[in-house]
Structure formats: structure tokens, C-alpha cells
Backbone as CSV, one residue per row, in Angstrom:
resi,resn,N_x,N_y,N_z,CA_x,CA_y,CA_z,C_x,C_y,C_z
1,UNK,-85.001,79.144,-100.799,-84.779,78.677,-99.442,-85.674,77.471,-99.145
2,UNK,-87.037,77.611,-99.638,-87.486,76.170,-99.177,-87.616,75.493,-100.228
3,UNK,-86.797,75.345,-101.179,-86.612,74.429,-101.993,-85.404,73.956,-101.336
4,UNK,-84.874,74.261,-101.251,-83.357,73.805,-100.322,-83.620,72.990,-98.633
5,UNK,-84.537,73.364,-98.098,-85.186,72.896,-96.916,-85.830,71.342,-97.673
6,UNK,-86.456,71.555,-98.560,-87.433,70.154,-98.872,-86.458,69.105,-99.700
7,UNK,-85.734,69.623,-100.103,-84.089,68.475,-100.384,-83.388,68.239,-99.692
8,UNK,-82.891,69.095,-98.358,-82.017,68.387,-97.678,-82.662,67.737,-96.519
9,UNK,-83.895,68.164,-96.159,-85.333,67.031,-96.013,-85.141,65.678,-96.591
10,UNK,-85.436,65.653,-97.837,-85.066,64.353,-98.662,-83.811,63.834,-98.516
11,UNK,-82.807,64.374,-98.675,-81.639,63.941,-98.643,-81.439,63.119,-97.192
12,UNK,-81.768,63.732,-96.141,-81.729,63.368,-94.819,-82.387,61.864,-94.778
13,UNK,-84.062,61.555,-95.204,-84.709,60.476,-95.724,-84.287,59.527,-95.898
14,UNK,-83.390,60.348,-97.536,-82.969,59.299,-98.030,-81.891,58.056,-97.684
15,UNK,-80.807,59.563,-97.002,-79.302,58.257,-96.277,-79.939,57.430,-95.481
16,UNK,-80.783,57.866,-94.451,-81.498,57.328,-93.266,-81.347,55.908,-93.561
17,UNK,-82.781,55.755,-94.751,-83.665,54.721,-95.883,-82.247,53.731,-96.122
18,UNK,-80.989,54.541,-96.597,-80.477,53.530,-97.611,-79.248,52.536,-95.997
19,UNK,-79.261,53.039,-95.294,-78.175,53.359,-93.915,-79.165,52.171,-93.063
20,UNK,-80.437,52.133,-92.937,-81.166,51.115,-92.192,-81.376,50.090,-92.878
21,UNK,-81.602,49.915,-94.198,-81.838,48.890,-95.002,-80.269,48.415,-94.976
22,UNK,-79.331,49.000,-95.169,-77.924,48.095,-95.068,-77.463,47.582,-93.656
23,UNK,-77.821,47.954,-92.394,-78.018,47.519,-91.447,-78.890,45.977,-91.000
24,UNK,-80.030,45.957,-92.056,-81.032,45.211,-91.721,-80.346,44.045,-92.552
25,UNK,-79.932,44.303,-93.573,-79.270,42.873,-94.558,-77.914,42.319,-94.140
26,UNK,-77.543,43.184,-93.587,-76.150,43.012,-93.622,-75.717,42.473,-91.774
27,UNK,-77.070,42.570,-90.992,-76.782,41.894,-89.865,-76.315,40.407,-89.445
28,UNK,-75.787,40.329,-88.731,-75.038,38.922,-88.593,-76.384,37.728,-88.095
29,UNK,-76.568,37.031,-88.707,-77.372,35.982,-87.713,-77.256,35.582,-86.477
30,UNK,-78.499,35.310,-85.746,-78.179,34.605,-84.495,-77.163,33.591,-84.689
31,UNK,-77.180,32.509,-85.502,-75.978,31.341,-85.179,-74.974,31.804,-85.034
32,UNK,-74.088,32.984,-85.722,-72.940,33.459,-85.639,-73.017,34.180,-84.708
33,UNK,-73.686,34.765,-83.564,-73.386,35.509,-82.315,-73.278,34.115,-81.236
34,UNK,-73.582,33.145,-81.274,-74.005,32.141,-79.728,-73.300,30.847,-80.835
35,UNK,-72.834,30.086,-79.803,-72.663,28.543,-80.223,-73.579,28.113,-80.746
36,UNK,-73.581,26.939,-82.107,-74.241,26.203,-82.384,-73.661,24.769,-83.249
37,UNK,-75.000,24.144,-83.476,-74.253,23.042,-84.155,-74.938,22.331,-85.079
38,UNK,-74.742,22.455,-86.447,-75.725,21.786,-87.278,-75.377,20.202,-87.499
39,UNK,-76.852,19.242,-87.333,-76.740,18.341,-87.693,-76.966,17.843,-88.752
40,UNK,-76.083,16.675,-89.346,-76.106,15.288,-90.435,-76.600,14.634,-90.252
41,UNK,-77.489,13.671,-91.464,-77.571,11.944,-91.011,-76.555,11.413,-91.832
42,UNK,-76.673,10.405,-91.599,-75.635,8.965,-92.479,-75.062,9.704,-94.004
43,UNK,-75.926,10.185,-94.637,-75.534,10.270,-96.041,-75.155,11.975,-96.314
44,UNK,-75.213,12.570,-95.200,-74.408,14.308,-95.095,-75.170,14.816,-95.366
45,UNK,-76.435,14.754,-95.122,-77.897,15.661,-95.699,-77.975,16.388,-94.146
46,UNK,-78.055,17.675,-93.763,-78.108,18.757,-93.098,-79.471,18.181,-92.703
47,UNK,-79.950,17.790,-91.033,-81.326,17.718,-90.883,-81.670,18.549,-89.681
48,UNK,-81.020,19.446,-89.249,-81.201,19.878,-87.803,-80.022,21.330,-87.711
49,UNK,-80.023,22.307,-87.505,-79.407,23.437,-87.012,-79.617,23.545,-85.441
50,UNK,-78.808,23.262,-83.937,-79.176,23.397,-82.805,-78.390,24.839,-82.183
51,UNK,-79.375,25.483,-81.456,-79.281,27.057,-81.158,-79.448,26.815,-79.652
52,UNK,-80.234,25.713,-78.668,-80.866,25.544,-77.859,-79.799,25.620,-76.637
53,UNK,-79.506,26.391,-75.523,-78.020,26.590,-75.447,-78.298,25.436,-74.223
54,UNK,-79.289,24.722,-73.682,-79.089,23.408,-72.786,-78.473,22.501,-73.646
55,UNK,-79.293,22.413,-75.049,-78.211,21.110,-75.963,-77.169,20.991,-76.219
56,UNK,-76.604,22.498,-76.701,-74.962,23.270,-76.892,-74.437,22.834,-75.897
57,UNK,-75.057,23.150,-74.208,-74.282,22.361,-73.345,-73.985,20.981,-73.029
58,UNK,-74.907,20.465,-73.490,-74.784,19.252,-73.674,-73.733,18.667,-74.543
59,UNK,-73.960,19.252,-75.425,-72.954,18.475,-76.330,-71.844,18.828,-75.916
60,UNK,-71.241,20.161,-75.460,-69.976,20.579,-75.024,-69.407,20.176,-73.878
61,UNK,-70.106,19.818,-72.831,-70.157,18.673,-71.442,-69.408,17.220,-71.833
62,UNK,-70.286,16.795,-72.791,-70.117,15.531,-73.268,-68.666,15.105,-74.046
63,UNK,-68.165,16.526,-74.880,-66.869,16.365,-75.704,-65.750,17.040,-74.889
64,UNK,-66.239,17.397,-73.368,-65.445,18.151,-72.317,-64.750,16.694,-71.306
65,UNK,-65.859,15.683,-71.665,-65.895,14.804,-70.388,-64.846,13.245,-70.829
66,UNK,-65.228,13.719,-72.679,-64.406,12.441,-73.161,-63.147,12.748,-73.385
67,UNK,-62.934,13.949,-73.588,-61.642,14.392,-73.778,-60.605,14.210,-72.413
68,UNK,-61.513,14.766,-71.396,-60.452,14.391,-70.686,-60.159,12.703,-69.980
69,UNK,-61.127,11.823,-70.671,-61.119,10.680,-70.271,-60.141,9.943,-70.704
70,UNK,-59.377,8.822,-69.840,-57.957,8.341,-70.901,-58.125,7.239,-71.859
71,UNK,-59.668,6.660,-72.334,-59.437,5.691,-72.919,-59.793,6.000,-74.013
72,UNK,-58.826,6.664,-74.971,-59.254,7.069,-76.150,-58.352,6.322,-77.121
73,UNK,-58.723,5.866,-78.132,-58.104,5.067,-79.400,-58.172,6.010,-80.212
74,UNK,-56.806,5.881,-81.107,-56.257,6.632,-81.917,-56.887,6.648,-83.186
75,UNK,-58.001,5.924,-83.495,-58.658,5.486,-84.471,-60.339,4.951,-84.703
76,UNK,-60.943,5.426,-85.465,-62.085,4.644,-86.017,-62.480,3.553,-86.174
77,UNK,-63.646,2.689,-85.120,-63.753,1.006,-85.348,-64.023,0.565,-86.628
78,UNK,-62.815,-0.276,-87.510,-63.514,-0.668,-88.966,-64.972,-1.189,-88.936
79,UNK,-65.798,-1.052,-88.145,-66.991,-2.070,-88.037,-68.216,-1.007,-87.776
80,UNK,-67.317,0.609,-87.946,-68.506,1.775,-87.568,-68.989,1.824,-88.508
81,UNK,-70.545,1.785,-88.795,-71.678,2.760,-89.495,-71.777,4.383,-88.975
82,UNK,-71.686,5.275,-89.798,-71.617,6.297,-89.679,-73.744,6.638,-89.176
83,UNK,-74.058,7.011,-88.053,-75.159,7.450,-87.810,-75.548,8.877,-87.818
84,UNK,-74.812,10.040,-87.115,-74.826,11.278,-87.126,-73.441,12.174,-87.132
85,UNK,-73.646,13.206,-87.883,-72.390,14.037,-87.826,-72.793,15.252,-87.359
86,UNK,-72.219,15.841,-86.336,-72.125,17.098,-85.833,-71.437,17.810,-86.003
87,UNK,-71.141,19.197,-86.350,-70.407,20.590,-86.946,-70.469,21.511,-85.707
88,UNK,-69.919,21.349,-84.664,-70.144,22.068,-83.529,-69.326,23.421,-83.885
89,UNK,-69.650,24.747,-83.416,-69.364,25.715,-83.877,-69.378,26.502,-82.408
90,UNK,-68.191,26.860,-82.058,-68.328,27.293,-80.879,-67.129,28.833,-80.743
91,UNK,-68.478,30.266,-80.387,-67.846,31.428,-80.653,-66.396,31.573,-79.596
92,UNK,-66.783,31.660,-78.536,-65.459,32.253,-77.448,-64.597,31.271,-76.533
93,UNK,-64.310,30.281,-76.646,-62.761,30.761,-77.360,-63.868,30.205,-78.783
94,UNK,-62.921,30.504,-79.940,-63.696,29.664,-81.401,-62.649,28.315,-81.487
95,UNK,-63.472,27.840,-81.982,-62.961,26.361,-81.962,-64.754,25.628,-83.258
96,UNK,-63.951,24.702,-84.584,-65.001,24.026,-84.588,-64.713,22.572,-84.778
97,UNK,-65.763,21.782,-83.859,-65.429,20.593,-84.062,-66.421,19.628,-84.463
98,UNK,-65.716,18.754,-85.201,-66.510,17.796,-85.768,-67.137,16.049,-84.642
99,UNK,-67.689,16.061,-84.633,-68.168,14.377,-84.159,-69.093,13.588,-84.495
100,UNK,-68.611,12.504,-84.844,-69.015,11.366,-85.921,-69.564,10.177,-84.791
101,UNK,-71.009,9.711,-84.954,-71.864,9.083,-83.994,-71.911,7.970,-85.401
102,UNK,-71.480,6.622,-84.735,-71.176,5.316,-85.212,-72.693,4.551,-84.237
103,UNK,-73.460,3.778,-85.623,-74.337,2.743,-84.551,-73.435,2.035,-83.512
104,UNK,-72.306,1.749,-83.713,-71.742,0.579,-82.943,-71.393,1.297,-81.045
105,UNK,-71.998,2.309,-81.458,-72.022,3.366,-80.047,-70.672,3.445,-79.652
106,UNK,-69.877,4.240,-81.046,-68.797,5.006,-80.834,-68.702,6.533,-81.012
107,UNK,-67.925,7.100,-80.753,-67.884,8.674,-80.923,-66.777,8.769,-81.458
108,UNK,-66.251,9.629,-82.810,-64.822,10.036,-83.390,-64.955,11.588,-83.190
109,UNK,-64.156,12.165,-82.409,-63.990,13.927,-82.578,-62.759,14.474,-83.300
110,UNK,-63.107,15.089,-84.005,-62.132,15.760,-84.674,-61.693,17.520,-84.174
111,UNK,-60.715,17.673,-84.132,-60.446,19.334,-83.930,-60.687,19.832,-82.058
112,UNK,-60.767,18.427,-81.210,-61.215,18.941,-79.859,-60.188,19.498,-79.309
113,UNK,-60.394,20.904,-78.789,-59.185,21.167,-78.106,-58.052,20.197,-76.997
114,UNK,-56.673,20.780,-77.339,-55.752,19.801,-76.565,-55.833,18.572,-76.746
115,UNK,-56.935,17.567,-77.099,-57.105,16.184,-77.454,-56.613,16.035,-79.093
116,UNK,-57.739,17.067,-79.087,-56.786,17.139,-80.998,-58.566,16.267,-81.549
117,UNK,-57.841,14.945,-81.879,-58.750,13.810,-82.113,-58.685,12.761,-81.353
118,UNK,-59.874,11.696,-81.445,-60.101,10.398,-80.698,-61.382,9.732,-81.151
119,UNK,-61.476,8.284,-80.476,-62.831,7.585,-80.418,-62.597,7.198,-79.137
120,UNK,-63.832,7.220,-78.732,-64.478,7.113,-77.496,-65.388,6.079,-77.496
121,UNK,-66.018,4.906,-77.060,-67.766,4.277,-76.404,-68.266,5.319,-75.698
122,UNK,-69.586,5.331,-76.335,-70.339,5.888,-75.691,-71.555,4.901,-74.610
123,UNK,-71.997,5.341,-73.641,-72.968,4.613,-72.557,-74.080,4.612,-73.755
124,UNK,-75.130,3.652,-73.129,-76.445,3.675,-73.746,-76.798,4.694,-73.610
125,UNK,-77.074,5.652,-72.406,-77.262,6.606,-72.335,-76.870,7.830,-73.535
126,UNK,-75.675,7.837,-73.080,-75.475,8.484,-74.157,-75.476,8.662,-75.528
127,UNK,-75.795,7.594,-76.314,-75.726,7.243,-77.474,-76.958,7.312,-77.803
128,UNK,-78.050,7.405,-76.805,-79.512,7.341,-76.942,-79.972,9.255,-77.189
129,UNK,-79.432,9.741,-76.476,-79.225,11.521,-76.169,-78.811,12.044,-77.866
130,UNK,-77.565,11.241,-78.416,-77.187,12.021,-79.117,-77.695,11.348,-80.349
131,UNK,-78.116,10.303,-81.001,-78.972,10.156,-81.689,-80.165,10.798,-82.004
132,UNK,-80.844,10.909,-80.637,-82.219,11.705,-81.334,-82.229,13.098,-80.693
133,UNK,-80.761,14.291,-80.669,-80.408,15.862,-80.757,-80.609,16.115,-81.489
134,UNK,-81.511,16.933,-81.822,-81.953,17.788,-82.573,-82.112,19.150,-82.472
């Protein structure tokens, strides 16, 4: 009898042990519960992961405000330098979209809802904001 008590003792332990440790690995990261958006420079080198949900808004304000703006060209200025690329990743609705920050202070979005794609000018302002997001 208490050999049987001190194994199913153990046994109890043990699922516990193996049941929390698969819990602990197997949890989802913060980025995949909340919006985020990892940043590029020029040459596609990953320099920035943003979690910060004022910047998230920001950036989502900003691709909310051009989208619905009507002066959008169907195309990329041949004269853009590619400066930053953004991977915006956004949970509810999901949607991910891409936007391509040109020195010539243009914006290209790819995948924006209902807009689809576009290029946009960006203000000094703005082009100053999204350059140095991090």
C-alpha cells in the first residue's frame, strides 16, 4: 500500500513536471498575441521589432490616413532609394502589411486593406517619424 501511495505520488509529480514544462515552451510570444511590426534598413537586415502599442498606432493612423487619401499613384517613383521596410503584423482583424520608406519621402504599401496597394508623399513630418521608428 505505500509503495503504491509513493508512485502514484511520483506519477502525479511527474505529469505535473512534464504538463508545465510543455506549457512553458510551447507558449505563444508576446508579438503573436498584440500587433507588431518588425523593422528593415535599405539592404533587408531586421534592425528593430516594435511592440510599443503608441508606435503600432502610429503607424496604423498613418496607413489609415493615406489610404483613405485620393492621391495615390499606382506605382513606385523610378528615382526611390529604398530607406526602411516595415512588416506590419496586425492580430484582429489580421491583415499583414508591408511599407517601403523611399529617401525621396515616398511611402509604397502593399496588402492595405480595401486600398490593396499605393504610393503616397509623405510630409517632412512624417518622413522624419518614420525614419527614426524604432
Amino acid at each position: 500500500m505505500k509503495k503504491t501511495l509513493v508512485f502514484l505520488g511520483f506519477a502525479v509529480v511527474l505529469i505535473g513536471s512534464i504538463t508545465l514544462g510543455w506549457h512553458l515552451t510551447h507558449r505563444p510570444s508576446s508579438a503573436t498575441k498584440q500587433d507588431y511590426a518588425q523593422v528593415y534598413n535599405a539592404h533587408q537586415s531586421k534592425i528593430a521589432t516594435i511592440t510599443n502599442h503608441q508606435k503600432i498606432s502610429y503607424l496604423s493612423n498613418l496607413l489609415g490616413d493615406l489610404g483613405s487619401a485620393r492621391r495615390v499613384h499606382p506605382k513606385k517613383p523610378q528615382n526611390g532609394q529604398l530607406l526602411r521596410h516595415f512588416k506590419i503584423v496586425q492580430i484582429n482583424p489580421s491583415a499583414k502589411i508591408d511599407a517601403f520608406i523611399y529617401r525621396n519621402h515616398t511611402i509604397t504599401v502593399k496588402n492595405l486593406p480595401v486600398v490593396h496597394s499605393g504610393t503616397w508623399h509623405l510630409s517632412s513630418q512624417q518622413y522624419q517619424k518614420l525614419a527614426h521608428l524604432r
